[in-house]
TIVO-2410 file (N, C-alpha, C; in nm, 3 decimals):
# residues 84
REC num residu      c1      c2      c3 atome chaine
REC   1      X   2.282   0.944   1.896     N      A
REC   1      X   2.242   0.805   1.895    CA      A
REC   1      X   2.090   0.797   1.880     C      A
REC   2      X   2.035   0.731   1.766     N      A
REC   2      X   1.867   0.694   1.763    CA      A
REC   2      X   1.800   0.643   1.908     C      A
REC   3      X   1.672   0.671   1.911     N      A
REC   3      X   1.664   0.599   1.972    CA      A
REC   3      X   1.595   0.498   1.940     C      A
REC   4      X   1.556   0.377   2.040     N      A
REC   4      X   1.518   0.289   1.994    CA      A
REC   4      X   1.327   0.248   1.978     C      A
REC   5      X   1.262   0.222   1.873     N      A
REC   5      X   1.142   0.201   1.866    CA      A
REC   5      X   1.133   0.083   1.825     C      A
REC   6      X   0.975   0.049   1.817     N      A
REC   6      X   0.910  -0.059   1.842    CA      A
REC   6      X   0.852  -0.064   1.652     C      A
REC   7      X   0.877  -0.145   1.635     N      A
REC   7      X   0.788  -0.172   1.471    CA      A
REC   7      X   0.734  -0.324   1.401     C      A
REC   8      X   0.671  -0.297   1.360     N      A
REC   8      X   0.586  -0.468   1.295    CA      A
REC   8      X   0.656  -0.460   1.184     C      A
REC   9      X   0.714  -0.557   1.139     N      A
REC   9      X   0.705  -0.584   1.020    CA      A
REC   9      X   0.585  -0.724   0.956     C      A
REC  10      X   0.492  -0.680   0.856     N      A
REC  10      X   0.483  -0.847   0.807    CA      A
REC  10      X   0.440  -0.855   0.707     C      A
REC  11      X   0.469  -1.014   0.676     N      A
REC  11      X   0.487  -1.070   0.579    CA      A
REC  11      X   0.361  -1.135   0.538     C      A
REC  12      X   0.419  -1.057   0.318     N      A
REC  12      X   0.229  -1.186   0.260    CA      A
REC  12      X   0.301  -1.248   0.163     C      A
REC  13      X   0.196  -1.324   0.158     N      A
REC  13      X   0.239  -1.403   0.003    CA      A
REC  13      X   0.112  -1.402  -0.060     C      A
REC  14      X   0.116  -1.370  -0.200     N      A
REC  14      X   0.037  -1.334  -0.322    CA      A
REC  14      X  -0.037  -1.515  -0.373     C      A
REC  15      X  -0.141  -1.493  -0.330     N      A
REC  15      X  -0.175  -1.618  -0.412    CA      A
REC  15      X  -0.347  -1.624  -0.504     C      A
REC  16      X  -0.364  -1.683  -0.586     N      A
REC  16      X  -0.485  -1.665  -0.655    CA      A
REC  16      X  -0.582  -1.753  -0.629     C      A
REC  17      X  -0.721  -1.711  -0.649     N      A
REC  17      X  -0.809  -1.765  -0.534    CA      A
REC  17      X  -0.924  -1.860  -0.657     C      A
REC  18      X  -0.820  -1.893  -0.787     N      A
REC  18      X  -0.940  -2.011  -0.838    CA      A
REC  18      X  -1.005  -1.916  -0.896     C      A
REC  19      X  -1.042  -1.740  -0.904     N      A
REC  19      X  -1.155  -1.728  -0.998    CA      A
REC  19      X  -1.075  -1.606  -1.084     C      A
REC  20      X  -0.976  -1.627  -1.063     N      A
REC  20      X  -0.895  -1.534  -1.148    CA      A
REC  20      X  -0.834  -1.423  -1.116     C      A
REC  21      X  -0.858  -1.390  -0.944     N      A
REC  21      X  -0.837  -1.258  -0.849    CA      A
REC  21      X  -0.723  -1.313  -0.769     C      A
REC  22      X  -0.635  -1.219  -0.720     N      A
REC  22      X  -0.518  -1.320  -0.611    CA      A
REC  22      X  -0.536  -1.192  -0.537     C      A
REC  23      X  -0.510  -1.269  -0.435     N      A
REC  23      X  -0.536  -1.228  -0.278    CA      A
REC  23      X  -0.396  -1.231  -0.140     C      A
REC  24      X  -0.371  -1.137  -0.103     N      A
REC  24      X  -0.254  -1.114  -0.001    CA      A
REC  24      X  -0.300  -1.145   0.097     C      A
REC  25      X  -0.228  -1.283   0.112     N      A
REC  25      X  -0.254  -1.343   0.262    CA      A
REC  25      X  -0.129  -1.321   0.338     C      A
REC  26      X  -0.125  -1.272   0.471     N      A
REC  26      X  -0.049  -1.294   0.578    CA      A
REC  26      X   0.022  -1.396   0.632     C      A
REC  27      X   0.125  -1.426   0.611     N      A
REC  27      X   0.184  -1.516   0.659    CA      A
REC  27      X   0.259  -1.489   0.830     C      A
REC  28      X   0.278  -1.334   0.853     N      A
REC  28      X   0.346  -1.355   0.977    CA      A
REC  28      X   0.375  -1.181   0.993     C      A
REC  29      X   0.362  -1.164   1.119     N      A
REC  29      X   0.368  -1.045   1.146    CA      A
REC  29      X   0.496  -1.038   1.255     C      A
REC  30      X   0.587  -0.958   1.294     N      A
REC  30      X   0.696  -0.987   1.378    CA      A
REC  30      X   0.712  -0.872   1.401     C      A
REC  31      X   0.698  -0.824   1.579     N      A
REC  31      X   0.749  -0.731   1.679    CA      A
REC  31      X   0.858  -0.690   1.663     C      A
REC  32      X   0.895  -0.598   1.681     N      A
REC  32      X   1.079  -0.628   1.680    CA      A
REC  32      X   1.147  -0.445   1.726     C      A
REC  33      X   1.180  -0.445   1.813     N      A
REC  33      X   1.269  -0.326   1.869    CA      A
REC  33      X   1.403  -0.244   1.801     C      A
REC  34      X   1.391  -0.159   1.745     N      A
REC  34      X   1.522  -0.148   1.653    CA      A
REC  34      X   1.565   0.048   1.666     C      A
REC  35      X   1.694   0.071   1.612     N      A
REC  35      X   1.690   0.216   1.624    CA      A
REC  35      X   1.656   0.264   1.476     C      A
REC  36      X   1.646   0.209   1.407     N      A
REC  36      X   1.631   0.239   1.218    CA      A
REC  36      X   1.513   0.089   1.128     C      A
REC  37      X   1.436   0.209   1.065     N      A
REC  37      X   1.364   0.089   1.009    CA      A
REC  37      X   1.414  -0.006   0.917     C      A
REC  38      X   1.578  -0.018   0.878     N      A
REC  38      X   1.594  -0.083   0.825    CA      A
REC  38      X   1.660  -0.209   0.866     C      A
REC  39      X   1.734  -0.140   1.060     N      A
REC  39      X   1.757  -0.254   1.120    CA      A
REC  39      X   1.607  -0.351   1.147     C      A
REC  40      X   1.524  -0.302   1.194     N      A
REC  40      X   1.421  -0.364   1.210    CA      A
REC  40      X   1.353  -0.436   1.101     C      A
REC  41      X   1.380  -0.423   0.950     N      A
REC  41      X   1.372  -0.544   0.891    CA      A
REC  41      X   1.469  -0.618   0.882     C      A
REC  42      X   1.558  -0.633   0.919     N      A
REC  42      X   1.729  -0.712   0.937    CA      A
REC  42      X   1.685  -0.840   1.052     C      A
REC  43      X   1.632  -0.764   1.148     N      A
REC  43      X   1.593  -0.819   1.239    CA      A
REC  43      X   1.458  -0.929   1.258     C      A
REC  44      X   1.324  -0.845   1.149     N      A
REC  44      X   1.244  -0.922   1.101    CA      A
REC  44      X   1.235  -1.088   1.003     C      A
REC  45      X   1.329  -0.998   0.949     N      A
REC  45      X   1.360  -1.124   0.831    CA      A
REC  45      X   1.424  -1.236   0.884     C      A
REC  46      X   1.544  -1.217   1.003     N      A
REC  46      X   1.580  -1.323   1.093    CA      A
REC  46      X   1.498  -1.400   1.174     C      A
REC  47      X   1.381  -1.376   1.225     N      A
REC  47      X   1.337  -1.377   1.276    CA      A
REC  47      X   1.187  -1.503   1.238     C      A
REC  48      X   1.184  -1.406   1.140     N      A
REC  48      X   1.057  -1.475   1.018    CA      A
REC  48      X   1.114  -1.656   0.988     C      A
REC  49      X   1.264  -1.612   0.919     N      A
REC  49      X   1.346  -1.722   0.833    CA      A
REC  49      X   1.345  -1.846   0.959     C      A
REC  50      X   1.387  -1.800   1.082     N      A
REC  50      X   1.398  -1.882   1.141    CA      A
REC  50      X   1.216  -1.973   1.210     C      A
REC  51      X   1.095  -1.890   1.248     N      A
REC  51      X   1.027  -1.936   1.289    CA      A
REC  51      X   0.942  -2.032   1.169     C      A
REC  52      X   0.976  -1.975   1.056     N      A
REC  52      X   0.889  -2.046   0.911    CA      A
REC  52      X   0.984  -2.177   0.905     C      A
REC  53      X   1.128  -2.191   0.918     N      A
REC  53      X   1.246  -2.239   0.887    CA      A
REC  53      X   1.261  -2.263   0.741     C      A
REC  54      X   1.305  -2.140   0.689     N      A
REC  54      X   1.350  -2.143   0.581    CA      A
REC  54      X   1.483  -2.050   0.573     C      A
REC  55      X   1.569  -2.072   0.450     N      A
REC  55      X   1.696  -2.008   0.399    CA      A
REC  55      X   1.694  -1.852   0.368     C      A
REC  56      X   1.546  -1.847   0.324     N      A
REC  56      X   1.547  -1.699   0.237    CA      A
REC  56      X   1.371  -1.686   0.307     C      A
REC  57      X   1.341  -1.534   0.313     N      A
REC  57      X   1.200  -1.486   0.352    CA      A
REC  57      X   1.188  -1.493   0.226     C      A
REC  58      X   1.213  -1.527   0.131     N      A
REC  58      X   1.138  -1.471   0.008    CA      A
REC  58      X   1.081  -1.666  -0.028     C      A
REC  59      X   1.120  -1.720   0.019     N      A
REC  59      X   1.123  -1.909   0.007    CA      A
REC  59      X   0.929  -1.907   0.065     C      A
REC  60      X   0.891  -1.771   0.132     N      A
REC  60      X   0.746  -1.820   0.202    CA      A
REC  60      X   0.648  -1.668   0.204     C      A
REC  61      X   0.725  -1.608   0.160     N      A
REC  61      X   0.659  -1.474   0.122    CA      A
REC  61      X   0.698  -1.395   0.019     C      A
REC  62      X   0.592  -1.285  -0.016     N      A
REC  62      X   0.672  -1.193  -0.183    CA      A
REC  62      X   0.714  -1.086  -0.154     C      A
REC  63      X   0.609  -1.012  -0.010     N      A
REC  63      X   0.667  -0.869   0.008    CA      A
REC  63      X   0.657  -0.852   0.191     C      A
REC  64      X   0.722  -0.765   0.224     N      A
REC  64      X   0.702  -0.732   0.321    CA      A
REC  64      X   0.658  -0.564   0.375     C      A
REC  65      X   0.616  -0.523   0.484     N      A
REC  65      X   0.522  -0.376   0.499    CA      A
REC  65      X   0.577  -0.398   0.632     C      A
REC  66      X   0.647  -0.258   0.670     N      A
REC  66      X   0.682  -0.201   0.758    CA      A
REC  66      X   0.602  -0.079   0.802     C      A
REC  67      X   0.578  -0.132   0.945     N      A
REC  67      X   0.490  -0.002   1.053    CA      A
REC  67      X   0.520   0.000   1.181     C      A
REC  68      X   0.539   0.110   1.232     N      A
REC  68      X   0.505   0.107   1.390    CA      A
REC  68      X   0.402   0.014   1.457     C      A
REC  69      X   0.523   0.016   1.574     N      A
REC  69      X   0.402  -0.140   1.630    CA      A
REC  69      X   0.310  -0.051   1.671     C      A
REC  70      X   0.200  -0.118   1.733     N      A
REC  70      X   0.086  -0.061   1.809    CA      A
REC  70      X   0.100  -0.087   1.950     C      A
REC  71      X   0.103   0.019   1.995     N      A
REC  71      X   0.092   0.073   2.138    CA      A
REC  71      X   0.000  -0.068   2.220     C      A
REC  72      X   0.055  -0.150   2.326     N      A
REC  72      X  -0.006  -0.192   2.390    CA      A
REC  72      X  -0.136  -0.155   2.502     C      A
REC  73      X  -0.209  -0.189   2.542     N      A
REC  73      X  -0.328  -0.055   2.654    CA      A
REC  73      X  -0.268  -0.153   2.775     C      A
REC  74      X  -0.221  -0.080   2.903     N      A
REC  74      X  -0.202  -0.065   3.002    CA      A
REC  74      X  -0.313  -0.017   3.124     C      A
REC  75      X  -0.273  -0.125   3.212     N      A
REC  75      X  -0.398  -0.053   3.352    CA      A
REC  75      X  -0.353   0.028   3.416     C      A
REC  76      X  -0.411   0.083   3.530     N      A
REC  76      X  -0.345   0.216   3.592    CA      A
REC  76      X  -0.191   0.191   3.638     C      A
REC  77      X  -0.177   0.047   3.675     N      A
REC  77      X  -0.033   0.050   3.791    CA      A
REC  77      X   0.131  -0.006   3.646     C      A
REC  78      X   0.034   0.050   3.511     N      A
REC  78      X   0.149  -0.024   3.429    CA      A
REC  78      X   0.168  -0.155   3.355     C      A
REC  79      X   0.121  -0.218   3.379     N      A
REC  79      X   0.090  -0.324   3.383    CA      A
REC  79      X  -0.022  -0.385   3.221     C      A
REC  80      X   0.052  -0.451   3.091     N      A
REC  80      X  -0.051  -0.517   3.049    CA      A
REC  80      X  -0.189  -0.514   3.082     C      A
REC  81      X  -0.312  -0.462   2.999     N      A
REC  81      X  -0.426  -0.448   3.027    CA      A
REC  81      X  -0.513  -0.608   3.051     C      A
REC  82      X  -0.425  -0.680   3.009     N      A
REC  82      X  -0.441  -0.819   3.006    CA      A
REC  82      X  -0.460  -0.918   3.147     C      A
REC  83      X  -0.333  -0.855   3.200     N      A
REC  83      X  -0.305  -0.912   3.338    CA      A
REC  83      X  -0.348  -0.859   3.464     C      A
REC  84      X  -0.413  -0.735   3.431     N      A
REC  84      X  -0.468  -0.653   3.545    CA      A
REC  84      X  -0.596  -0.728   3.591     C      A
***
């Protein structure tokens, strides 16, 4: 059985900036816990579709980039470095 990891997926959409150059803007980046990177875009794309509210990820973005999430920093007792 996999186990389970942590991965970003996110989402751009391609747009041109007026001087003839187009530029990948970010539309949304999404956390998401999965045992396979492909559940974890299964999971992204649900995720995306629903917070943008659209039918299709492709209705608000062109591509998507899959990575390991980034490690949160923690204080000594565990704890969010945030809340310490």
């Amino acid at each position: 059985m996999p186990s389970t990891q942590r991965y970003r997926v996110v989402f751009f959409k391609t747009v041109g900036n007026g001087y003839g150059r187009d530029l990948e803007i970010c539309q949304r980046a999404v956390d998401v816990a999965a045992d396979s990177e492909g559940s974890a875009v299964a999971k992204a794309i649900a995720c995306f579709c629903r917070a943008e509210k659209v039918r299709a990820w492709t209705d608000h973005a062109d591509r998507y980039a899959v990575r390991e999430a980034p490690r949160r920093a923690t204080a000594d007792d565990g704890r969010p470095a945030a809340e310490a």
